[in-house]
Structure formats: structure tokens, C-alpha cells
KOLVO-65869 format. One record per atom (N, C-alpha, C): residue in three letters; atom name; y, z, x. Coordinates in steps of 0.1 Angstrom, whole numbers, plus 5000, padded with zeros to 4 digits. Layout:
@r = Ala&a = CA&y = Y&z = Z&x = X
...
# end
This chain:
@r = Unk&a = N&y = 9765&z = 2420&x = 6515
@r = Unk&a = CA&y = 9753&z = 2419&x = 6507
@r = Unk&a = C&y = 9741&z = 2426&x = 6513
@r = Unk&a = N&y = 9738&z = 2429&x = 6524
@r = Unk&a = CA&y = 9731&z = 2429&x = 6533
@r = Unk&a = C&y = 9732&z = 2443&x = 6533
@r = Unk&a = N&y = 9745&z = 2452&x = 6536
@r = Unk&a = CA&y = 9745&z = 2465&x = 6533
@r = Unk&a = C&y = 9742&z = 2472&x = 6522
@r = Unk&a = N&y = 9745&z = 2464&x = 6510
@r = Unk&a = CA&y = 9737&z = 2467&x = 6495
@r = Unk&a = C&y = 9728&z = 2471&x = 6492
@r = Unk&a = N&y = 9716&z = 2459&x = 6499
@r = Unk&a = CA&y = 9703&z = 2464&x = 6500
@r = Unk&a = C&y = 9699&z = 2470&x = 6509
@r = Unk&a = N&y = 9706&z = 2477&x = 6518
@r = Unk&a = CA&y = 9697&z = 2487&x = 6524
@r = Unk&a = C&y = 9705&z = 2500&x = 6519
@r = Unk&a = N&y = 9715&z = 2500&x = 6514
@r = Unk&a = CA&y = 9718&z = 2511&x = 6507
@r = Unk&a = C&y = 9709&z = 2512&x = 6490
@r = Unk&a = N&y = 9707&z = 2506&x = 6488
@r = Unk&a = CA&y = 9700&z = 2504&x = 6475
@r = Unk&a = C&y = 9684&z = 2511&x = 6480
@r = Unk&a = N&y = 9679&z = 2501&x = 6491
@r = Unk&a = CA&y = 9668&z = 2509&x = 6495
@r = Unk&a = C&y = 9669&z = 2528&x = 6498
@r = Unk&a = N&y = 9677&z = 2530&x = 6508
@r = Unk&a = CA&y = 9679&z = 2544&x = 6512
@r = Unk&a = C&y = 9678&z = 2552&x = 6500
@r = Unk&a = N&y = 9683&z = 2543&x = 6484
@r = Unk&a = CA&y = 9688&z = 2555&x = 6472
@r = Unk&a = C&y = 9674&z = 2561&x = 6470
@r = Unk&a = N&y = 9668&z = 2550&x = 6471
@r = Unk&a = CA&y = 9652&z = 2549&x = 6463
@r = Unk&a = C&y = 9646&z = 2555&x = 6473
@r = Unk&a = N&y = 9646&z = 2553&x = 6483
@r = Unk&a = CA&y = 9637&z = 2569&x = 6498
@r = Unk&a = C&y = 9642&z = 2581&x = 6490
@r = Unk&a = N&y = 9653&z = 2582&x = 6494
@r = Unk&a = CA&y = 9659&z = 2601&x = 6488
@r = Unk&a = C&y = 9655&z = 2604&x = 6478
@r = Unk&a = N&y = 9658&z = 2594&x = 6463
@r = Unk&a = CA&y = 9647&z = 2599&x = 6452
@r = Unk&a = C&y = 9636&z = 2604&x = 6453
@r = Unk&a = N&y = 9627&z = 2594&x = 6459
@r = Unk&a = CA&y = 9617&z = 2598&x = 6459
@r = Unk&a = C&y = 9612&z = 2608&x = 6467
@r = Unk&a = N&y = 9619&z = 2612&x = 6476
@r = Unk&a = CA&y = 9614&z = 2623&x = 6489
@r = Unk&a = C&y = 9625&z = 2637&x = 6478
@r = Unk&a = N&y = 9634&z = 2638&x = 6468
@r = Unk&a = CA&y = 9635&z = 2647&x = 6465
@r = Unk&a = C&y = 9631&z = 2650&x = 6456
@r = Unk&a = N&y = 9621&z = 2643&x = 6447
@r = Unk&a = CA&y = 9610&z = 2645&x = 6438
@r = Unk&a = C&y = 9601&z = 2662&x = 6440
@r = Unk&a = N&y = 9600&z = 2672&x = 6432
@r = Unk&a = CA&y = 9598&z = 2678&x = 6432
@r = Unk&a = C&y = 9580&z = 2678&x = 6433
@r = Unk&a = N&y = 9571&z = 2688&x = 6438
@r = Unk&a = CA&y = 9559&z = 2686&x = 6438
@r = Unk&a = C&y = 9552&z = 2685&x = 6427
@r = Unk&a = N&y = 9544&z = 2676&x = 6426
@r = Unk&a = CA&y = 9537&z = 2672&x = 6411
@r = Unk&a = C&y = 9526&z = 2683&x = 6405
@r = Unk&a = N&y = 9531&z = 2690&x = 6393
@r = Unk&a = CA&y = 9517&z = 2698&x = 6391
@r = Unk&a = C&y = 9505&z = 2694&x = 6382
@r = Unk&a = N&y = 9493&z = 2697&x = 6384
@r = Unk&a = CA&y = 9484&z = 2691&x = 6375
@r = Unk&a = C&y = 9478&z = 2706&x = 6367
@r = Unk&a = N&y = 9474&z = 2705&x = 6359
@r = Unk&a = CA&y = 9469&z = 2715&x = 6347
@r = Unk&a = C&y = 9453&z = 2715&x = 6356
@r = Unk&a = N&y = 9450&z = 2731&x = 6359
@r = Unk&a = CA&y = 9437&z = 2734&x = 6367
@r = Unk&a = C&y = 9433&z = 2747&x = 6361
@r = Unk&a = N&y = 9421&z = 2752&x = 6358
@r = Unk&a = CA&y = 9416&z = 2765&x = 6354
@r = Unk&a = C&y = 9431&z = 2768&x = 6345
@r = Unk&a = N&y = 9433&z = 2762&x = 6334
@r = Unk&a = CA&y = 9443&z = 2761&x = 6324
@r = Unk&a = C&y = 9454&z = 2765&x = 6327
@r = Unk&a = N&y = 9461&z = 2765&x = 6340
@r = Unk&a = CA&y = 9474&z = 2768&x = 6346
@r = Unk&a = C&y = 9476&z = 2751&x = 6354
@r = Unk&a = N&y = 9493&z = 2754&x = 6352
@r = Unk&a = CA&y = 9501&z = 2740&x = 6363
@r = Unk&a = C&y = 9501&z = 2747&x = 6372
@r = Unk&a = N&y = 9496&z = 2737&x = 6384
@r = Unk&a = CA&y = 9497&z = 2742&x = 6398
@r = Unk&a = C&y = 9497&z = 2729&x = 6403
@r = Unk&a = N&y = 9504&z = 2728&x = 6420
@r = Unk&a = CA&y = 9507&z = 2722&x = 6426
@r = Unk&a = C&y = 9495&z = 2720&x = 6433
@r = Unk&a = N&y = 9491&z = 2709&x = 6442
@r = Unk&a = CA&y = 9479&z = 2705&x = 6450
@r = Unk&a = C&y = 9477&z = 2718&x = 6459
@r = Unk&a = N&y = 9488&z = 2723&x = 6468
@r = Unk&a = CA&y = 9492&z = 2731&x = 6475
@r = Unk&a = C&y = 9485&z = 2746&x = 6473
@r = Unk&a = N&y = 9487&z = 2749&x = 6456
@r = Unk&a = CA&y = 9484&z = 2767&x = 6454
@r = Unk&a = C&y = 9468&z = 2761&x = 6450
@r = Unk&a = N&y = 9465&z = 2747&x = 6440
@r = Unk&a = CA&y = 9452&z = 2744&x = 6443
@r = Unk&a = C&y = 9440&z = 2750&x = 6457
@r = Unk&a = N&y = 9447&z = 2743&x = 6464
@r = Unk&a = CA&y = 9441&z = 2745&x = 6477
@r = Unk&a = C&y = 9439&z = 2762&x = 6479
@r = Unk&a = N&y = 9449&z = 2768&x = 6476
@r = Unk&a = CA&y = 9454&z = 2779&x = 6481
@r = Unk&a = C&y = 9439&z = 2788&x = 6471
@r = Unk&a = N&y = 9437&z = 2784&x = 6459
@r = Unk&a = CA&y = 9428&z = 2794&x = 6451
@r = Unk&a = C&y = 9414&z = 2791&x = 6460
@r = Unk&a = N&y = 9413&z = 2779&x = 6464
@r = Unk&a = CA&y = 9400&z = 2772&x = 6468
@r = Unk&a = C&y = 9393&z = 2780&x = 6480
@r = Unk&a = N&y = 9410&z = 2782&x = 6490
@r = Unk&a = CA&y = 9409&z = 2795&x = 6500
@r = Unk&a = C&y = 9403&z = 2806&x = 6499
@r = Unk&a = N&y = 9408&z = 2809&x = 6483
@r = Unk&a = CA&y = 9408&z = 2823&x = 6483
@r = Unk&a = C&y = 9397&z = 2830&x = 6474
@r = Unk&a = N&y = 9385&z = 2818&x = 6476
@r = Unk&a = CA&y = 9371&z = 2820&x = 6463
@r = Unk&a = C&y = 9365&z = 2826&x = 6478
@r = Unk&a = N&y = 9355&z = 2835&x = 6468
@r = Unk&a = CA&y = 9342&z = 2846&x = 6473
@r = Unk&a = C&y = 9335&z = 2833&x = 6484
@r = Unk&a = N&y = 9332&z = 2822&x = 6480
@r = Unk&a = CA&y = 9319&z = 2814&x = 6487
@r = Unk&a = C&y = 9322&z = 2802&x = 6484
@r = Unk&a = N&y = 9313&z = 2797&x = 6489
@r = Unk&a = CA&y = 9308&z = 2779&x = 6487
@r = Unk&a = C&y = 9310&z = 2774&x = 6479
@r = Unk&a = N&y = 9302&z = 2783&x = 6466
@r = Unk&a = CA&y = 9296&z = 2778&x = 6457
@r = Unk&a = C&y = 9308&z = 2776&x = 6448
@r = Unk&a = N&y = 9317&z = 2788&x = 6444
@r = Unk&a = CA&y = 9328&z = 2790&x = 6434
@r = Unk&a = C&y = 9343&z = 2782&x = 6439
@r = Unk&a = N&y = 9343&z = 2778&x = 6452
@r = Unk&a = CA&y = 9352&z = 2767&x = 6460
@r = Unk&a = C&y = 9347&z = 2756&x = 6456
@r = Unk&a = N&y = 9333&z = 2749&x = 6454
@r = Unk&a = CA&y = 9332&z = 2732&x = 6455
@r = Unk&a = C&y = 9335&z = 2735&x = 6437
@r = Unk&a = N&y = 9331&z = 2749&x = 6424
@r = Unk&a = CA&y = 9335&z = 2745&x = 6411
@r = Unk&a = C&y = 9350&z = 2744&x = 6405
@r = Unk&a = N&y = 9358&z = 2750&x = 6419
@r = Unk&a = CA&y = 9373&z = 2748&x = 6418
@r = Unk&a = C&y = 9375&z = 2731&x = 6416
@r = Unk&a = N&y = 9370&z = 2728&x = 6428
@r = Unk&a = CA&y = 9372&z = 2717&x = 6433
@r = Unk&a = C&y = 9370&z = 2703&x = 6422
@r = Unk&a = N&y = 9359&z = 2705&x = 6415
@r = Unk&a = CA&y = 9350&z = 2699&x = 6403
@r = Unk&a = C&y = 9365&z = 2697&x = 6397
@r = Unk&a = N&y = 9367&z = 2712&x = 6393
@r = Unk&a = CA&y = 9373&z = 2714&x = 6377
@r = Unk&a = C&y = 9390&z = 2708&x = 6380
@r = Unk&a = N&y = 9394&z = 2705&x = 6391
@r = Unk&a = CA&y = 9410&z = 2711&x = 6396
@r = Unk&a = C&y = 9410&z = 2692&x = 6400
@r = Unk&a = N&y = 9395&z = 2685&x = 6399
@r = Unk&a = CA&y = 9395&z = 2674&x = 6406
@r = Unk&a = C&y = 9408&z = 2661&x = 6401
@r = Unk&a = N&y = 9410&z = 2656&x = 6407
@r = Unk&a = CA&y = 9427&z = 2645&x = 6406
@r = Unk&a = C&y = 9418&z = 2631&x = 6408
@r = Unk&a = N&y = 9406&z = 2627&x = 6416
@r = Unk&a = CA&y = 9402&z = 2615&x = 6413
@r = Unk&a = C&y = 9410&z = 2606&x = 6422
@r = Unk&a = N&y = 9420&z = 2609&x = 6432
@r = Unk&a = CA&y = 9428&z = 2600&x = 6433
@r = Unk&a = C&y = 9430&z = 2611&x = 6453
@r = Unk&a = N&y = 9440&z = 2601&x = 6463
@r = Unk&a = CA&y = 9443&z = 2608&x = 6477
@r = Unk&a = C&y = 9445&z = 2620&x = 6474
@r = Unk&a = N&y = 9447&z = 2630&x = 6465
@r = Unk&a = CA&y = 9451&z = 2642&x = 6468
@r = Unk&a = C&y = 9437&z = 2654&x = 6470
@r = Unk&a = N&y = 9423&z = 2644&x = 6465
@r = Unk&a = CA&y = 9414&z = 2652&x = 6467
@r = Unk&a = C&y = 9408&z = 2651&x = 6479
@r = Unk&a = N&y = 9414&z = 2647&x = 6492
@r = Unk&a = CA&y = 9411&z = 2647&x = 6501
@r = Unk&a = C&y = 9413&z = 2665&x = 6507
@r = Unk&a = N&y = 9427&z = 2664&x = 6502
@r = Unk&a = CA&y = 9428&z = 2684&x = 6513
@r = Unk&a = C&y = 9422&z = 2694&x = 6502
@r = Unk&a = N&y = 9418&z = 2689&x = 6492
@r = Unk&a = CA&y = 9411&z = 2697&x = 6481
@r = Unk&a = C&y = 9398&z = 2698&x = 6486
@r = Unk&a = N&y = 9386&z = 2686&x = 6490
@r = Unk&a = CA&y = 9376&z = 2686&x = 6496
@r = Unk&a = C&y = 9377&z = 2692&x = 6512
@r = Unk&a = N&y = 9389&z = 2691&x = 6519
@r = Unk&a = CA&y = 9389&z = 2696&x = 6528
@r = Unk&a = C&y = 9387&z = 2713&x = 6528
@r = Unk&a = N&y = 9390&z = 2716&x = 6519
@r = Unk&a = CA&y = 9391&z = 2734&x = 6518
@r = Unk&a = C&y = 9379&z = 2741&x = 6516
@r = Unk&a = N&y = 9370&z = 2730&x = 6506
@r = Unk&a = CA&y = 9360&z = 2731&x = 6503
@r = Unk&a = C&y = 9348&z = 2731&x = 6515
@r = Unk&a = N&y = 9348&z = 2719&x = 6523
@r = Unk&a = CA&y = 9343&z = 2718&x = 6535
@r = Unk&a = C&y = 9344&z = 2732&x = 6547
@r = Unk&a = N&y = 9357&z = 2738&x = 6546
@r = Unk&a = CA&y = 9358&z = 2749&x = 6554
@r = Unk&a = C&y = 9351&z = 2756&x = 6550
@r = Unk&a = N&y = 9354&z = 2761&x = 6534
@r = Unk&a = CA&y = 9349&z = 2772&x = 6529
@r = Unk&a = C&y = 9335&z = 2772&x = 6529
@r = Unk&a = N&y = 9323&z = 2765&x = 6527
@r = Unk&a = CA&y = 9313&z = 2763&x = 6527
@r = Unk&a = C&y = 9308&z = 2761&x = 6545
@r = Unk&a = N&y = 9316&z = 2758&x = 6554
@r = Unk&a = CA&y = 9311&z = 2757&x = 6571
@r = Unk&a = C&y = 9311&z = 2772&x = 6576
@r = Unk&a = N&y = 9318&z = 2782&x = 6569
@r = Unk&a = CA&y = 9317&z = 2793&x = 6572
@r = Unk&a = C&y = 9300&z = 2799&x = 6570
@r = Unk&a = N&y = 9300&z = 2796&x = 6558
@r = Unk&a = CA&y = 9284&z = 2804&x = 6558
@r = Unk&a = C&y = 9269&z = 2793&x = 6568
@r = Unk&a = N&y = 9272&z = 2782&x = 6575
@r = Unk&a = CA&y = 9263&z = 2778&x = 6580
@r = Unk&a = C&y = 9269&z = 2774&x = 6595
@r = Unk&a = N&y = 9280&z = 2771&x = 6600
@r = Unk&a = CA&y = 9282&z = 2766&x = 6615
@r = Unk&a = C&y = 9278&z = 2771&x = 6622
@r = Unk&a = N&y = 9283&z = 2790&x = 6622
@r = Unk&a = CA&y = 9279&z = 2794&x = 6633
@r = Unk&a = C&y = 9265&z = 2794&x = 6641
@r = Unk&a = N&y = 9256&z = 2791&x = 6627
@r = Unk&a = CA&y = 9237&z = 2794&x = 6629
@r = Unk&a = C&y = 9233&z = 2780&x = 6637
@r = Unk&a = N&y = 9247&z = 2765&x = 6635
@r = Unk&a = CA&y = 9238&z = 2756&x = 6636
@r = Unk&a = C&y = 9234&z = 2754&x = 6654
@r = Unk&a = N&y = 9227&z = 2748&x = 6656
@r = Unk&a = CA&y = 9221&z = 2745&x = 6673
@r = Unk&a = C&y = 9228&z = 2731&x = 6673
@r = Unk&a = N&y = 9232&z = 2725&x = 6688
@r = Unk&a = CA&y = 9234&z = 2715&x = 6689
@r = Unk&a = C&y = 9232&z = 2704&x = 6681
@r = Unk&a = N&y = 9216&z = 2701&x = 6684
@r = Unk&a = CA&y = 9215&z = 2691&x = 6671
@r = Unk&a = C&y = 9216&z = 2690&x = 6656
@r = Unk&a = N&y = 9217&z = 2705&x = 6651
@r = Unk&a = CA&y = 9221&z = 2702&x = 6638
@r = Unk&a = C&y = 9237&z = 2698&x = 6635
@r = Unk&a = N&y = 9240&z = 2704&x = 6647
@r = Unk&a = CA&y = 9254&z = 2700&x = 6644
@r = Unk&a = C&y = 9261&z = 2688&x = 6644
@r = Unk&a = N&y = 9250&z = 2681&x = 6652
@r = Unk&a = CA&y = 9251&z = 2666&x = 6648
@r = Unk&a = C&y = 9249&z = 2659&x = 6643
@r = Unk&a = N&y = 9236&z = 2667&x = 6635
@r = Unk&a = CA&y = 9229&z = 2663&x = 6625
@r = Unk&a = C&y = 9244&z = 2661&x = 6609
@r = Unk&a = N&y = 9249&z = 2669&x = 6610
@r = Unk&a = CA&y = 9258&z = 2675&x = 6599
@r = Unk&a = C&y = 9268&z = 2666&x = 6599
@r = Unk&a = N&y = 9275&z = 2665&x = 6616
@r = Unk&a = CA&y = 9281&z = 2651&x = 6620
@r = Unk&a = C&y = 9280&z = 2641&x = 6614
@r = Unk&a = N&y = 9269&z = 2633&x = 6614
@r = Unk&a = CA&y = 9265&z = 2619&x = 6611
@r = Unk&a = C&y = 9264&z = 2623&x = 6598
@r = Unk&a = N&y = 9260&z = 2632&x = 6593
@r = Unk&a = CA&y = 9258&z = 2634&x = 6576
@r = Unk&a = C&y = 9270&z = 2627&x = 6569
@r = Unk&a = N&y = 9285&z = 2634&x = 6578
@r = Unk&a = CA&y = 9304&z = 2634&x = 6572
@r = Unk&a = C&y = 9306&z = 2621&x = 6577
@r = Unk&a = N&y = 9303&z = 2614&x = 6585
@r = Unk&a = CA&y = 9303&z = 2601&x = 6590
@r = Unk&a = C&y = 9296&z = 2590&x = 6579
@r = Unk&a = N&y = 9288&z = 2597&x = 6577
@r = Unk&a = CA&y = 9278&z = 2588&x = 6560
@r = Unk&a = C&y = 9291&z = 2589&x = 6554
@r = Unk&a = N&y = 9293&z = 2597&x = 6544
@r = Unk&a = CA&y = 9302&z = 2595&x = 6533
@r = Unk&a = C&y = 9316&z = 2588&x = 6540
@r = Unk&a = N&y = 9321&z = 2591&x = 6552
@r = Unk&a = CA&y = 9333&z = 2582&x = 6551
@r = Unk&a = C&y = 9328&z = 2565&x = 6553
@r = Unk&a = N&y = 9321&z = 2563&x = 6560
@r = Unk&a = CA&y = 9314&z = 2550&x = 6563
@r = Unk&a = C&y = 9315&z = 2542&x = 6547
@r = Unk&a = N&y = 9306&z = 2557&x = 6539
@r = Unk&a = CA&y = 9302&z = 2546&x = 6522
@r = Unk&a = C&y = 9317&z = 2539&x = 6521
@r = Unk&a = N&y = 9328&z = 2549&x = 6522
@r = Unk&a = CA&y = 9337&z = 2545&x = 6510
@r = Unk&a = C&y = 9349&z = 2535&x = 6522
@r = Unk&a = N&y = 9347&z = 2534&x = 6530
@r = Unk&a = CA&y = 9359&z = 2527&x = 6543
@r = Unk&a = C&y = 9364&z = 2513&x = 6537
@r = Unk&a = N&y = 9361&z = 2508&x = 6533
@r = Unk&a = CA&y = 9364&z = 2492&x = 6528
@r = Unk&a = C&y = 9366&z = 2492&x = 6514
@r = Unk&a = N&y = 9365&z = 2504&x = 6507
@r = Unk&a = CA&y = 9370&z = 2501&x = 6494
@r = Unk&a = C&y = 9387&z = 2503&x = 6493
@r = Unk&a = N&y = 9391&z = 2496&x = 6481
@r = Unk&a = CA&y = 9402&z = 2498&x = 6487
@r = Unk&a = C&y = 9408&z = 2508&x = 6469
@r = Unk&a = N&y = 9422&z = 2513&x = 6469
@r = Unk&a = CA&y = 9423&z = 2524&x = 6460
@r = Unk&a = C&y = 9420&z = 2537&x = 6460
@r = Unk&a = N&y = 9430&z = 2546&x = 6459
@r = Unk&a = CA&y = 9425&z = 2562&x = 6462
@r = Unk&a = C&y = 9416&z = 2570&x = 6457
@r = Unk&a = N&y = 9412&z = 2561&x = 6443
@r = Unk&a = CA&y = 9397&z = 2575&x = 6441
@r = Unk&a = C&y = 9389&z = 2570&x = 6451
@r = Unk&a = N&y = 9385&z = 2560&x = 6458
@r = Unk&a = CA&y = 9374&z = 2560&x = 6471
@r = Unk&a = C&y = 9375&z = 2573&x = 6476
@r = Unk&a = N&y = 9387&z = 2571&x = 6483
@r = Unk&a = CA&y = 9395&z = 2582&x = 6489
@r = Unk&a = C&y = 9388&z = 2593&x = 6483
@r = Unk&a = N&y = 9390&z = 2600&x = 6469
@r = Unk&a = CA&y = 9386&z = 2610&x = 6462
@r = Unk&a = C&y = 9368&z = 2609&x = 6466
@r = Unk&a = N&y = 9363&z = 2601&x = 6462
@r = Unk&a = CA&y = 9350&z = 2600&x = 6462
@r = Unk&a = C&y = 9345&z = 2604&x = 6479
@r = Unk&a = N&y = 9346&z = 2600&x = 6492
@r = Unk&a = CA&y = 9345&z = 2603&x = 6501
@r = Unk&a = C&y = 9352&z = 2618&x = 6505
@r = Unk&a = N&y = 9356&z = 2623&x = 6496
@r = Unk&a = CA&y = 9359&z = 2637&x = 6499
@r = Unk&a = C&y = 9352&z = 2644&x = 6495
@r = Unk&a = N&y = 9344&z = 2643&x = 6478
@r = Unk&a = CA&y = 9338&z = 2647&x = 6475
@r = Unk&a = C&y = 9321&z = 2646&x = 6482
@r = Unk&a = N&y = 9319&z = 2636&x = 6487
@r = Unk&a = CA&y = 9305&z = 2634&x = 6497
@r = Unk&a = C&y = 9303&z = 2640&x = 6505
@r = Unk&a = N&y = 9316&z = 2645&x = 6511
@r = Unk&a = CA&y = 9317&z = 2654&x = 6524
@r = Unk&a = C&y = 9318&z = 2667&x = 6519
@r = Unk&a = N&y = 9329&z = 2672&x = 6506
@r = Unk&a = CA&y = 9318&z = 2685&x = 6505
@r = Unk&a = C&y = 9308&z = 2687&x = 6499
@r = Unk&a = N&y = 9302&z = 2676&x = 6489
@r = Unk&a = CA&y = 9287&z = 2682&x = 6487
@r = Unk&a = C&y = 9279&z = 2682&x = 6498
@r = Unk&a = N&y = 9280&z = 2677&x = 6510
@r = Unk&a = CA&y = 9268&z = 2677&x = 6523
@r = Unk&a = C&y = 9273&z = 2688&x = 6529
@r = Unk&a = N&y = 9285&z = 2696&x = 6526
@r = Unk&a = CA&y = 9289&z = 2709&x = 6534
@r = Unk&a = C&y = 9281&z = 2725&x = 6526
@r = Unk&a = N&y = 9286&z = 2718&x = 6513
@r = Unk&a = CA&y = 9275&z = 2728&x = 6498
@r = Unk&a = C&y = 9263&z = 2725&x = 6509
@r = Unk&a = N&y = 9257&z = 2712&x = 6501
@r = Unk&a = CA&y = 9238&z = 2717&x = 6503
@r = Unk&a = C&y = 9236&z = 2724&x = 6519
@r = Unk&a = N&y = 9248&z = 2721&x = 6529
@r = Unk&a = CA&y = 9242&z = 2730&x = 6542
@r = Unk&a = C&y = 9243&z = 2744&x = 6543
@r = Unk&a = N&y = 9253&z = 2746&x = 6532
@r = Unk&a = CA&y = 9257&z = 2761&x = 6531
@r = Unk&a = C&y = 9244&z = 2768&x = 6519
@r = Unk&a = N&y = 9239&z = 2762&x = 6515
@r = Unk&a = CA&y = 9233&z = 2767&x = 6502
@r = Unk&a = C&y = 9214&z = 2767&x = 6510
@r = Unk&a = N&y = 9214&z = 2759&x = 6521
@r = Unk&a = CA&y = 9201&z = 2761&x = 6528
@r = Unk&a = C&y = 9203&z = 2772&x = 6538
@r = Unk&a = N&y = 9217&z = 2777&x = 6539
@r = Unk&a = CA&y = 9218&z = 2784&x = 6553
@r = Unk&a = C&y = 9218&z = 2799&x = 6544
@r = Unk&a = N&y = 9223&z = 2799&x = 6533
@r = Unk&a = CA&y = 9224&z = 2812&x = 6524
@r = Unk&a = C&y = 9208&z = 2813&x = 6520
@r = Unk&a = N&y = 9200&z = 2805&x = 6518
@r = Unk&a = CA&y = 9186&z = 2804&x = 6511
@r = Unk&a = C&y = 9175&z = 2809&x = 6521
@r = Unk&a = N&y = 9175&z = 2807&x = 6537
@r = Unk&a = CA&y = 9175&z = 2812&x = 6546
@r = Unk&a = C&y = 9173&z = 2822&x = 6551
@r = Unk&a = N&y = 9187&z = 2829&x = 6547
@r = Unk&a = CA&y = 9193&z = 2843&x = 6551
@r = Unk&a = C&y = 9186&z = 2853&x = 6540
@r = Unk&a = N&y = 9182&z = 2847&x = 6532
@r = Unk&a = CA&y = 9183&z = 2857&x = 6521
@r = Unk&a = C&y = 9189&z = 2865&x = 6512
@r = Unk&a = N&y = 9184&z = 2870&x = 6504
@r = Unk&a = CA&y = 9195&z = 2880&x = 6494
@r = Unk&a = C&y = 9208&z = 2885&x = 6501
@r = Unk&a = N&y = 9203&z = 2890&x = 6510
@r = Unk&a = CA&y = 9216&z = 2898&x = 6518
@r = Unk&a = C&y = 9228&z = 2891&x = 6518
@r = Unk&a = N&y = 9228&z = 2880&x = 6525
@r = Unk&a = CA&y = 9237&z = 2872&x = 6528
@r = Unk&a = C&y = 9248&z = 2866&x = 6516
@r = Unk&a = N&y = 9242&z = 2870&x = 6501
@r = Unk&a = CA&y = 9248&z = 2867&x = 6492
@r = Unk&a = C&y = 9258&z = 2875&x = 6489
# end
């Protein structure tokens, strides 16, 4: 009996671990979270990364590494300028948004605290481009 159910369990692991990657419909093509990410990489700037992000959004844990890409792509145009304290400043900023959402429970939180984190990465990239001036665009 006992062997049953853990053979019964094991069926239901393998299923699901050979489940193929899930695609979601983004900038009117199916794409996997994965090439998602990969286009988010591969935008000009900040700005055209956080409207991937918008439009490609799931609502749910998967927009965690989606917001993550976003956050890179947007720390580029402002890290290197920041001084110690801003950089802490920027710290405590990403610390805000995970703090808001910690105790909720369900994965759009999850989404929602991704999304906080890269809009505080936008507006620091969008004062660090405003800044710089034309050039920098």
C-alpha cells in the first residue's frame, strides 16, 4: 500500500517536471518567460524594458525575473554616478517595496513587489538620463 503511494506520488513529480515551458502571448507572439526576459535584455534603455515589462506582464511569481531584468536594465544608466549614500538611498527605496508586499500572501504580491522595484529603478534611471542631458539619450 505504502509503495503505491509513493509511486503514485513520484508519477505526479515527473509529470509535472516534464511539462514543457509555459508560453504566454507578448508583443503578439508566444514566448516563454525565458525569451520574455531575453527581449527585455535586449531593449535600447530603461524606458522600452519597464514597456516590455507592462505589456508581457503575468500578474503572478513569474514577474519577479521579468522585473528583475528590468531593474538591471534601468541600473545601468544610473549606478555607476551613484555616491555611497545614494546608493543606499536606492537600497532602502527596493527594501520599501519588498517590505509593502512580505505578508501578503498569493503571487501577484509577488508580481506587485516586482513591479515597485522596477519602477524605483525607472524614476532613478529617468533622473540620472534628465541630468546627463540630451547626450546621454
Amino acid at each position: 500500500m505504502l509503495s503505491r503511494s509513493c509511486l503514485a506520488i513520484l508519477a505526479a513529480i515527473l509529470s509535472v517536471a516534464a511539462t514543457p515551458a509555459r508560453a504566454m502571448v507578448c508583443m503578439e507572439k508566444s514566448m516563454t518567460l525565458n525569451e520574455v526576459v531575453d527581449t527585455i535584455n535586449a531593449q535600447k534603455g530603461c524606458e522600452s524594458a519597464m514597456k516590455v515589462f507592462q505589456d508581457c506582464q503575468l500578474t503572478a511569481s513569474g514577474d519577479v525575473s521579468l522585473g528583475a531584468a528590468v531593474e538591471k536594465k534601468c541600473a545601468a544608466d544610473f549606478m555607476p554616478g551613484l555616491n555611497t549614500v545614494q546608493k543606499q538611498t536606492y537600497q532602502r527605496e527596493m527594501r520599501v517595496c519588498d517590505r509593502k508586499y512580505r505578508n501578503k500572501s498569493g503571487t501577484m504580491y509577488l508580481s506587485f513587489a516586482a513591479f515597485c522595484r522596477a519602477e524605483v529603478a525607472q524614476r532613478y534611471s529617468q533622473r540620472a538620463l534628465k541630468a546627463a542631458g540630451p547626450k546621454a539619450r
